[in-house]
C-alpha positions in Angstrom: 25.9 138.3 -161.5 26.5 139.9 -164.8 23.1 140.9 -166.9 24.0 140.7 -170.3 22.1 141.8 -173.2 21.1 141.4 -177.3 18.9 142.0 -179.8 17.6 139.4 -182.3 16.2 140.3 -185.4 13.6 136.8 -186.5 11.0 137.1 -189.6 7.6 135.4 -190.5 6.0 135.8 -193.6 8.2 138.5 -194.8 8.5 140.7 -192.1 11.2 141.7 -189.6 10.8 141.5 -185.9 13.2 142.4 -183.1 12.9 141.0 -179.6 15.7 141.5 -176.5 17.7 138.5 -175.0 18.7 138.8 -171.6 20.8 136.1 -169.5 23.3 135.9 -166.5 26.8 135.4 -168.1 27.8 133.9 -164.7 25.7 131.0 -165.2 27.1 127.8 -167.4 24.8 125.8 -169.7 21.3 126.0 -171.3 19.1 126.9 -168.9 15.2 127.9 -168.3 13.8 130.6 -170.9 10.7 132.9 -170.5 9.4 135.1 -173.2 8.0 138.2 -172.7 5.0 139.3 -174.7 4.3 143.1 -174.6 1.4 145.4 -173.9 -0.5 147.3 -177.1 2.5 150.2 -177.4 4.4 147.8 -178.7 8.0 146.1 -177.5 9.3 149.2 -175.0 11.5 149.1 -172.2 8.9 148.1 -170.0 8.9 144.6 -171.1 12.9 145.1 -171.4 12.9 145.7 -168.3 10.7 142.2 -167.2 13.5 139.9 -169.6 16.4 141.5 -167.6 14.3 140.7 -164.3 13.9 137.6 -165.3 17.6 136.7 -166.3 18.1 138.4 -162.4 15.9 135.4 -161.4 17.7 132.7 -163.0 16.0 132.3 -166.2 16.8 133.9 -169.8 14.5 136.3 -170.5 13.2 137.4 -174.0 11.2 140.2 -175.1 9.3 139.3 -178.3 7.8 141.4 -180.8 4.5 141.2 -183.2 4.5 144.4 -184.4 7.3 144.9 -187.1 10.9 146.2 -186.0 10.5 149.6 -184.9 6.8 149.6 -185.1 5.6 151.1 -181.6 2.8 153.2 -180.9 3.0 156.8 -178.9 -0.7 157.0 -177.8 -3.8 155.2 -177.5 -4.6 155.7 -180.9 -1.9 154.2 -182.3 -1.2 151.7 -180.2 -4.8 150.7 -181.2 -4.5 151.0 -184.7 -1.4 148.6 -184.1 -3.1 146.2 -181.6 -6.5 145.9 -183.5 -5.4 144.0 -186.4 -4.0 141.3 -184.4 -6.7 141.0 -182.0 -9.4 140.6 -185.1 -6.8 137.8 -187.1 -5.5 135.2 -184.3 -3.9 132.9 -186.4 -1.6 135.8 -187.5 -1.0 136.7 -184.4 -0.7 133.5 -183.2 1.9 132.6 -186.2 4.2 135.4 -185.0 4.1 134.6 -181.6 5.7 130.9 -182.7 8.2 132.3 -184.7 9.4 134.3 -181.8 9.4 131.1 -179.5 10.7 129.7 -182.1 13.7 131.8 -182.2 14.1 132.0 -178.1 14.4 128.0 -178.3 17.5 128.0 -180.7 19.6 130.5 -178.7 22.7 128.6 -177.1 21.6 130.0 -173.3 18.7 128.4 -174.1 17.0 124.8 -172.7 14.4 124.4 -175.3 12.6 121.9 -173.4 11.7 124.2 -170.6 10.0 127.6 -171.9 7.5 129.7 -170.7 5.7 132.8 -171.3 4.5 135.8 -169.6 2.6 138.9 -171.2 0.9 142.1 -170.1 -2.3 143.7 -171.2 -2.5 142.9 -175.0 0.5 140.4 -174.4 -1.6 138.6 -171.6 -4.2 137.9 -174.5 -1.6 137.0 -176.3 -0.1 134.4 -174.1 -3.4 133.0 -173.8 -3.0 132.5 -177.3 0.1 130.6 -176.9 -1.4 128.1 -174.4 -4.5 127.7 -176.5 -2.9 127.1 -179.7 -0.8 124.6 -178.4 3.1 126.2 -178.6 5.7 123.8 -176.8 5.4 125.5 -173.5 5.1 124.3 -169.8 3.1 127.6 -169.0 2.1 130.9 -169.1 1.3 133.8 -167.3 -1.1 136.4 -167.9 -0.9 139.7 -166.0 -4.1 141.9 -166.7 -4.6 140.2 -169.6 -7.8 140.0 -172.0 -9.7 136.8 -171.9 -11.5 137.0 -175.2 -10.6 133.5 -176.7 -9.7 133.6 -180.1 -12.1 131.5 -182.3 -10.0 129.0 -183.8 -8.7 126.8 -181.3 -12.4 125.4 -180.0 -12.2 121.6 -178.5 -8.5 121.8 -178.5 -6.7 120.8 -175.2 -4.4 122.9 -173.4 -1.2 121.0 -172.3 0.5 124.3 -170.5 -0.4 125.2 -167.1 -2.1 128.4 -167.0 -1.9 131.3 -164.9 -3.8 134.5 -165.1 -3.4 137.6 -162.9 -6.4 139.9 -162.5 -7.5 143.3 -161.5 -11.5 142.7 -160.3 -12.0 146.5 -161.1 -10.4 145.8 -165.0 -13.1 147.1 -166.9 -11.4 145.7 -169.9 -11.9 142.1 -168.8 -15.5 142.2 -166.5 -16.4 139.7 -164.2 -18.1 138.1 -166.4 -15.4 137.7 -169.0 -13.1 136.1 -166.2 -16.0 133.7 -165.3 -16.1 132.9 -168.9 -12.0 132.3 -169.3 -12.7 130.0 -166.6 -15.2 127.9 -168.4 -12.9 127.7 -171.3 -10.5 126.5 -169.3 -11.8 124.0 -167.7 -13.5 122.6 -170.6 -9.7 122.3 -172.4 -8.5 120.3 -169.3 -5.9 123.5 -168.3 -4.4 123.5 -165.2 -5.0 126.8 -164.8 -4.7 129.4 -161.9 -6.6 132.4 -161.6 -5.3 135.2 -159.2 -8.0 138.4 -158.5 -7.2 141.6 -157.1 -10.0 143.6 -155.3 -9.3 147.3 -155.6 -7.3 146.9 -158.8 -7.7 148.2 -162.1 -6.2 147.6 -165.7 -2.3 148.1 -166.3 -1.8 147.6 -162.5 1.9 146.7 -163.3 2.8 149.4 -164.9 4.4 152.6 -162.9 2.9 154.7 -165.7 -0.7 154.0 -165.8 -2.9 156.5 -163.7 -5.4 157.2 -165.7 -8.8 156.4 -163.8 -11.0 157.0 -166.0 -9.3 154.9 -169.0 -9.4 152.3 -166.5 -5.7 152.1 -166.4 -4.0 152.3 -162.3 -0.9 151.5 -161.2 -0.6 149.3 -158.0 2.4 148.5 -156.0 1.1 146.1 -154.1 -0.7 144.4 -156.8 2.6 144.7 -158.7 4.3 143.1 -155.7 2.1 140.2 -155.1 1.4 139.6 -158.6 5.5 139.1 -159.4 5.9 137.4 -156.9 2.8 134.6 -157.8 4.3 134.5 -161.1 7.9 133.4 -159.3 6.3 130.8 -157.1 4.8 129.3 -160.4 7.7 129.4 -163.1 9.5 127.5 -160.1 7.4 125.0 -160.5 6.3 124.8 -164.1 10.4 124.9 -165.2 12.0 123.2 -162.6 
């Protein structure tokens, strides 16, 4: 197995975006493709990291980008001025989030008829987002995502299954949020999934998070079990 590599620069609406392709050069033919959506810092090599797992795992992987090319943000503060105006205008978001599917579909590695997506933190609302809208996928999964639904896609059915991956002790997405998400759900026909974690905080992916009192704690074995839910379900959702 040979993990190969390359960026792709896409636009919407004037404005240049960079995402990562990763495949297995051993492998012949279109195959399976999973984009990555990335957390409020921006594309890093965090989610560069999750596209070159996933090419490991058979698929091509893709990390997109909503930001800009070579927008990224260095602290909390500006990764929340960068986040923020996305969060408050969907449909923008939403918009860039197609034309990066968009792009991932036309690559030759790439079977267009079996895509799916997978996002962390901002990029789990943001995956969300590509269910709700309606993007050609077969699913999605969140890891400690936000569940705030987005305002314009009200009555509309969701076609992709669903999974979401959640920290109970998130105090970015309360119990009460995740009984909401499950409402909406439901009432859009979703085949959805939703995995909790007691004892598990925001960010629980992430090697870097430990900061307790931002809400934000890395857990291996949440990170474990969580990876490994999201295998058993891209197995079946792009087989």
């Amino acid at each position: 197995m040979t993990i190969q590599t390359r960026t792709i620069d896409y636009t919407h609406d004037g404005v240049t975006f960079e995402g990562l392709l990763a495949w297995d050069d051993t492998a012949s033919g279109p195959r399976p493709a999973v984009a990555v959506a990335h957390a409020w810092a921006g594309r890093s090599a965090f989610e560069d990291g999750k596209a070159r797992a996933l090419a490991e795992a058979g698929y091509v992987g893709f990390a997109m980008d909503v930001y800009g090319k070579g927008k990224r943000g260095s602290n909390n503060e500006e990764n929340a001025a960068l986040m923020t105006p996305l969060v408050q205008n969907r449909p923008l978001l939403q918009a860039r989030l197609g034309a990066a599917l968009a792009t991932l579909a036309q690559q030759p590695e790439v079977d267009a008829q079996r895509l799916a997506a997978i996002g962390f933190c901002f990029g789990g609302l943001s995956v969300l987002d590509m269910a709700r809208c309606g993007l050609p996928l077969r699913g999605v999964v969140s890891f400690h995502g936000l569940f705030t639904p987005p305002g314009n896609t009200a009555g509309r059915r969701i076609d992709a299954k669903v999974l979401a991956l959640h920290g109970w002790d998130d105090p970015m997405a309360k119990p009460e949020a995740v009984l909401a998400f499950a409402q909406e759900m439901t009432a859009a026909g979703a085949d959805w999934q939703l995995h909790a974690y007691g004892g598990t905080m925001h960010a629980f992916t992430n090697p870097q998070a430990n900061d307790p009192g931002f809400g934000t704690v890395y857990s291996a074995r949440a990170d474990a079990r969580s990876w490994q839910a999201m295998r058993n379900f891209l197995a079946e959702v792009l087989a």
